[in-house]
C-alpha positions as CSV (number, residue, x, y, z in Angstrom):
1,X,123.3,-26.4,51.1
2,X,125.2,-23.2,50.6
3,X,124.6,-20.6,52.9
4,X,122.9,-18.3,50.5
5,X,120.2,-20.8,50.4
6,X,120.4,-21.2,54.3
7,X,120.0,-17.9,55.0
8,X,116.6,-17.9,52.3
9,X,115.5,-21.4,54.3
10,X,115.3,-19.2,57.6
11,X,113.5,-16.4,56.1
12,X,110.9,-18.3,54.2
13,X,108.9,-18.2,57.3
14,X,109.1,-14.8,57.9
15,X,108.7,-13.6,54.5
16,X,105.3,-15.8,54.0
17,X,103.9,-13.9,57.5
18,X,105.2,-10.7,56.2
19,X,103.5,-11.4,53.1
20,X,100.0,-12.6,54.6
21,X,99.9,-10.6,57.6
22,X,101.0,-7.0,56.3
23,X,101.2,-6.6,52.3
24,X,97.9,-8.7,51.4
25,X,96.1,-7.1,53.9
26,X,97.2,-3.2,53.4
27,X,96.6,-4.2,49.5
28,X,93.4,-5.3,50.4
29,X,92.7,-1.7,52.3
30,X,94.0,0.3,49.4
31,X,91.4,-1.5,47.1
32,X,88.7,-1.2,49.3
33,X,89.3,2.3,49.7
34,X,88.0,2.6,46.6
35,X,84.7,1.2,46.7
36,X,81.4,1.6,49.2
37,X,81.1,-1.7,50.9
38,X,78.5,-2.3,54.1
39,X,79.9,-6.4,54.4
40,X,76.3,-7.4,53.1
41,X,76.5,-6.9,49.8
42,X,79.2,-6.9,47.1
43,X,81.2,-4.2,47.1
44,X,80.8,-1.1,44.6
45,X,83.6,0.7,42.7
46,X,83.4,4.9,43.8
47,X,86.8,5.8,42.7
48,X,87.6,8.6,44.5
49,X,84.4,9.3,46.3
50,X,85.5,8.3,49.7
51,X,88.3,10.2,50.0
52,X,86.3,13.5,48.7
53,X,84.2,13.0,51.5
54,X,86.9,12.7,53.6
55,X,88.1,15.8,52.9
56,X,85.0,17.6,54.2
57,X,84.0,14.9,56.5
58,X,83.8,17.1,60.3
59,X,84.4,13.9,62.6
60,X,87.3,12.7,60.4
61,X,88.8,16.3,60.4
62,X,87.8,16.2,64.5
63,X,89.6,12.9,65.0
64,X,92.6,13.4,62.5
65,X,93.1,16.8,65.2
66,X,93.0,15.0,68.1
67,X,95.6,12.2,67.0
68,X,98.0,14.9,66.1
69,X,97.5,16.6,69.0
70,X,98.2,13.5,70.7
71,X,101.0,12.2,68.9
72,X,102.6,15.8,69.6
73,X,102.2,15.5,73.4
74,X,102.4,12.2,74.3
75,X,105.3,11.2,72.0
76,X,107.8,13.6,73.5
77,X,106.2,13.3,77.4
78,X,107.0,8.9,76.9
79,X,110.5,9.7,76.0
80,X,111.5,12.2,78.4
81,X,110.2,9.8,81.3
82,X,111.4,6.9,79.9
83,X,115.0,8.5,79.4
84,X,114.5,10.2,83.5
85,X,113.8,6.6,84.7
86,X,116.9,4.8,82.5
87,X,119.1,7.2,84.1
88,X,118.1,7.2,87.6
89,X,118.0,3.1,87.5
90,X,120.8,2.6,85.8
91,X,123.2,1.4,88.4
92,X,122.8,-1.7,90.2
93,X,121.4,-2.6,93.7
94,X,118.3,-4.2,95.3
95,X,115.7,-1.1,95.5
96,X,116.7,-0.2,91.8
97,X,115.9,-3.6,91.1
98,X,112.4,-2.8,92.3
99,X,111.7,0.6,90.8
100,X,112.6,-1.0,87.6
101,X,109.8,-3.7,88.0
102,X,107.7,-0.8,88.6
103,X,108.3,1.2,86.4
104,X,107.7,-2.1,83.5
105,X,104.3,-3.2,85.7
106,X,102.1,-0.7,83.4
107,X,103.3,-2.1,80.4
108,X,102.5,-5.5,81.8
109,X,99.2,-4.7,82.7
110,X,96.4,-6.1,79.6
111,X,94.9,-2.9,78.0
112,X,91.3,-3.5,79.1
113,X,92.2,-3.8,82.6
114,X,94.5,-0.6,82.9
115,X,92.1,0.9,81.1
116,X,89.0,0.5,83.7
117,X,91.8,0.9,86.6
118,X,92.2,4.9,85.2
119,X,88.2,5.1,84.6
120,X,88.3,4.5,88.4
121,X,91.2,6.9,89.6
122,X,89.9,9.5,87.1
123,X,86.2,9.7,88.6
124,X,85.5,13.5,89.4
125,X,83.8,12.5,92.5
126,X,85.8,9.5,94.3
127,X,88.2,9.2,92.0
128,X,92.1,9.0,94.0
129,X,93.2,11.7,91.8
130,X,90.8,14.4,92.1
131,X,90.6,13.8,96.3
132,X,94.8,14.0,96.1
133,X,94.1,17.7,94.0
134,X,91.6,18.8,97.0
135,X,93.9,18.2,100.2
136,X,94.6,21.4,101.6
137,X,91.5,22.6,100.0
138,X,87.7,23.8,101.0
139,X,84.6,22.8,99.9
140,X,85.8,20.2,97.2
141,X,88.1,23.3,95.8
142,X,91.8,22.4,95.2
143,X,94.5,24.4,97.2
144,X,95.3,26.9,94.9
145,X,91.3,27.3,95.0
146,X,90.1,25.9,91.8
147,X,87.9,23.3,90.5
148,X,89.3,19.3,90.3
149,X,89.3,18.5,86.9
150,X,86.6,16.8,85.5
151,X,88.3,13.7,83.9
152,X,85.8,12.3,82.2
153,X,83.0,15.3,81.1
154,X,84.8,17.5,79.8
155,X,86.8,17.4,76.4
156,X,90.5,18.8,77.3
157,X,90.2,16.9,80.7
158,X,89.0,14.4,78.8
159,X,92.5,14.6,76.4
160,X,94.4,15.3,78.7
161,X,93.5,11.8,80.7
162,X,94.2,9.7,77.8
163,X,98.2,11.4,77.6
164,X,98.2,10.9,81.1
165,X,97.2,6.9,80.6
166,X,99.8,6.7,77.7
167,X,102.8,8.1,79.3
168,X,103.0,5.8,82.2
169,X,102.9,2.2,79.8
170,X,106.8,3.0,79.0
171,X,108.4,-0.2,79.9
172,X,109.3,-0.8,76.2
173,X,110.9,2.4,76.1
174,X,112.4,2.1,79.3
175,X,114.5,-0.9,78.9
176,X,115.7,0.0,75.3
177,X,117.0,3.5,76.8
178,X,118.5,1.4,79.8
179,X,120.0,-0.7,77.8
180,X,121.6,2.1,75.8
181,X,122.8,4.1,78.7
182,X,124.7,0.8,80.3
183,X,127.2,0.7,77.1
184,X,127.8,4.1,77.0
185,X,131.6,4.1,77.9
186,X,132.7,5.0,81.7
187,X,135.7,6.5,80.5
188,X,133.9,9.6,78.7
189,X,132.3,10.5,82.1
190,X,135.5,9.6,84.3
191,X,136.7,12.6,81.9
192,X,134.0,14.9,82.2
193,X,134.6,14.5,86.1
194,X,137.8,15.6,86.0
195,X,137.4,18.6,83.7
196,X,134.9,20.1,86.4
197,X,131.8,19.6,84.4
198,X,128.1,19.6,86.2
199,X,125.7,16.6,86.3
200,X,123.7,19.3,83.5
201,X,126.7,19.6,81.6
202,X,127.4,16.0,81.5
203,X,123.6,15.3,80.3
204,X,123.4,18.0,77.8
205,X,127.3,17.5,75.9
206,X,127.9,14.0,77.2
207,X,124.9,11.6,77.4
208,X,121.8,13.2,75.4
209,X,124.5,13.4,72.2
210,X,125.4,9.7,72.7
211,X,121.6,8.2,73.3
212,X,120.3,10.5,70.8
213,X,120.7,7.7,67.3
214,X,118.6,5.7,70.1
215,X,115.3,8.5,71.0
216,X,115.5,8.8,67.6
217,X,114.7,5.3,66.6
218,X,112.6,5.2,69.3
219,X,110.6,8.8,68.7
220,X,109.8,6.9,65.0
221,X,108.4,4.1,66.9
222,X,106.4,5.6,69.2
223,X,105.3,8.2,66.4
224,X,103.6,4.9,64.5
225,X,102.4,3.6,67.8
226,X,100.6,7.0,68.4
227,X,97.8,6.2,65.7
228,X,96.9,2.7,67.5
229,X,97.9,2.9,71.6
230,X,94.4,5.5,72.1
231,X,92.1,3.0,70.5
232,X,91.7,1.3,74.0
233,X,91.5,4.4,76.6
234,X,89.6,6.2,74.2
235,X,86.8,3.1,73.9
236,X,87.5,1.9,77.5
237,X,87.4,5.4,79.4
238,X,85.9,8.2,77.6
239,X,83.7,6.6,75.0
240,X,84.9,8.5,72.3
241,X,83.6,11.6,74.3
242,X,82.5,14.4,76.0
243,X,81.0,15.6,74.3
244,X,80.7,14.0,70.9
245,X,84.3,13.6,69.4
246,X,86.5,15.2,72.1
247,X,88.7,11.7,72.5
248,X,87.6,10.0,69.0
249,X,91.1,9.4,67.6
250,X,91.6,7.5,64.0
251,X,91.4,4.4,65.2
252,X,88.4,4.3,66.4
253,X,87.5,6.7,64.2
254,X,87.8,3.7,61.6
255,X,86.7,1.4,64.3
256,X,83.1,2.5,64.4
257,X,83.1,3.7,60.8
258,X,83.4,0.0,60.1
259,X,82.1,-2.0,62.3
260,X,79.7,-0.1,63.9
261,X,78.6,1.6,60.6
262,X,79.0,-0.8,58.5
263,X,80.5,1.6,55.9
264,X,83.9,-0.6,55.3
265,X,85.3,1.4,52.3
266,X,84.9,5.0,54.1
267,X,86.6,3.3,56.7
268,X,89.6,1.9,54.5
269,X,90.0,5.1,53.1
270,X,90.2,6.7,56.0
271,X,92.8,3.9,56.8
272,X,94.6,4.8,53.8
273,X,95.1,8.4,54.8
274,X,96.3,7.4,58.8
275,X,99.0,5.1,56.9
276,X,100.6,7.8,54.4
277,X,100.1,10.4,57.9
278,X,102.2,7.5,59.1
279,X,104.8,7.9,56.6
280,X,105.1,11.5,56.3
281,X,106.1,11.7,60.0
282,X,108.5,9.0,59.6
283,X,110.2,10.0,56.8
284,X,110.3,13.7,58.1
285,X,111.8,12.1,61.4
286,X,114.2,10.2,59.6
287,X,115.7,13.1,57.6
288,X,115.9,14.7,60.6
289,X,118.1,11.9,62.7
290,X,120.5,11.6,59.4
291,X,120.7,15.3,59.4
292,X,121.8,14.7,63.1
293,X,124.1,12.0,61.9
294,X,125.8,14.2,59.3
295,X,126.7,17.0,61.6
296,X,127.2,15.1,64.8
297,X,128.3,11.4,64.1
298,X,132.0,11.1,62.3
C-alpha cells in the first residue's frame, strides 16, 4: 500500500466523525434556520422570517450583549492568569509540583458540580465570599464600609460571578502556556541577565514576544469557547437571571428557545448568527496574529 493511501486509511476515521458529527449537523442548523419547527409537527419553510425577528427580538439583543461582554472580560482575565501561573510554576521542585495540581483541580472538577460549589460560596448571606469581604467590617458592612455584593440578585453581581467562575477552570490554558515557556531557550535570558535588564524588562522584550504566536492561538480558542463555557453557570447558578435576562447568554439563549419553547427554527437561527459571531472574531484575531507575525517574526 503506498503511503498516500496509508495516510487516507488513518484519516478515514476521522474524516467520517468530522463529517457526521460537525458538517451534517451545522447543515442541518442552517436549513432549519429557515423554517418554524415546534418538533411536533413537520417543519414549515419562513425564509427569512426568523432571522427578521431576530433582529428586533429584545432577549436575543439582551443575551447577544451579555456574551460579548463576556467574551471581552473573561477571555483576556483566563489568559493573563493562566500565563501568571505558567511563569511562576515553571521551574521544578516538590511544592510547584502541588500548585500546579491546583491550579488544574478546577478544570477537573464536572461542570454541574463546580457549578453548585460557586452557588454555595456566592450566597449573600453565608456565602465564604461575602463573610471574607465583611472582616474588619460592622454590621455586615465591608471594611471600606460598603455593602457585600449580592452574587446572586442582582444583574452586574450576577455577571460578574459567572467571569469569576470562568477564570479559575484554566488548566487547559495553563499547561499549553507551561509548556510553551519550558522551550523557550535559557540562553536568551542568560543574556538579558548580563545586559542589566529587570525581571519587567525581560517579560515585556523577552518572554511576552516569544509566547505571544502561543496566547494568540490560545485567545482564538478561548474566543470560540466563550459562546459555550456560560451555558452551565448561567443554568446552574443564576437561572438565567436577576432579574430576567441579566446572565442569559446565547447558549442558553438557544437552549430554552428550543427545548423549552419548542420553537426549534428561531432557535437555529439564532445558532446561525452565534456561529458567523464565531467567525468574525476569529478571523479578525487571526489577521491580527499574522499582522504580529509580519512585523515581529523573521
Amino acid at each position: 500500500m503506498s503511503d498516500r493511501r496509508q495516510a487516507a486509511a488513518m484519516l478515514a476515521p476521522y474524516a467520517a466523525g468530522l463529517a457526521l458529527l460537525v458538517f451534517a449537523p451545522a447543515a442541518a442548523t442552517v436549513a432549519l434556520a429557515f423554517t418554524e419547527w415546534d418538533a411536533i409537527s413537520p417543519p414549515r419553510w419562513v425564509g427569512l422570517a426568523n432571522l427578521r425577528e431576530l433582529w428586533g427580538h429584545e432577549p436575543f439583543h439582551k443575551a447577544l450583549t451579555n456574551s460579548l461582554v463576556f467574551a471581552a472580560v473573561a477571555v483576556p482575565a483566563r489568559l493573563a492568569l493562566a500565563l501568571g501561573l505558567a511563569l511562576l510554576l515553571h521551574r521544578p521542585g516538590r511544592r510547584v509540583g502541588l500548585a500546579r495540581t491546583v491550579a488544574l483541580l478546577p478544570t477537573a472538577v464536572p461542570e454541574v458540580a463546580y457549578g453548585l460549589l460557586w452557588l454555595w460560596l456566592f450566597n449573600p448571606l453565608a456565602g465564604p465570599v461575602n463573610r471574607a469581604l465583611t472582616v474588619g467590617g460592622g454590621n455586615g458592612l465591608t471594611a471600606w464600609g460598603a455593602l457585600p455584593p449580592q452574587w446572586l440578585t442582582m444583574p452586574t453581581p450576577a455577571r460578574a460571578a459567572i467571569i469569576i467562575m470562568s477564570v479559575f477552570t484554566v488548566g487547559e490554558l495553563f499547561v499549553l502556556l507551561l509548556a510553551a515557556r519550558r522551550v523557550l531557550p535559557a540562553e536568551v535570558y542568560e543574556l538579558a541577565a548580563v545586559e542589566g535588564a529587570g525581571r519587567w524588562q525581560v517579560f515585556r522584550r523577552v518572554t511576552l514576544p516569544l509566547v505571544a504566536p502561543v496566547l494568540g492561538l490560545l485567545a482564538l480558542r478561548d474566543t470560540v469557547l466563550s459562546f459555550q463555557v456560560s451555558f452551565t453557570p448561567a443554568l446552574v447558578v443564576t437561572d438565567g437571571g436577576p432579574p430576567q435576562g441579566a446572565t442569559t447568554y446565547l447558549s442558553l439563549f438557544v437552549y430554552r428557545t428550543g427545548f423549552e419553547y419548542l420553537r426549534h427554527g428561531f432557535a437555529a437561527a439564532a445558532t446561525v448568527v452565534v456561529l458567523l459571531l464565531t467567525a468574525a472574531a476569529v478571523a479578525a484575531q487571526w489577521w491580527l496574529l499574522g499582522r504580529y507575525r509580519s512585523r515581529y517574526v523573521p
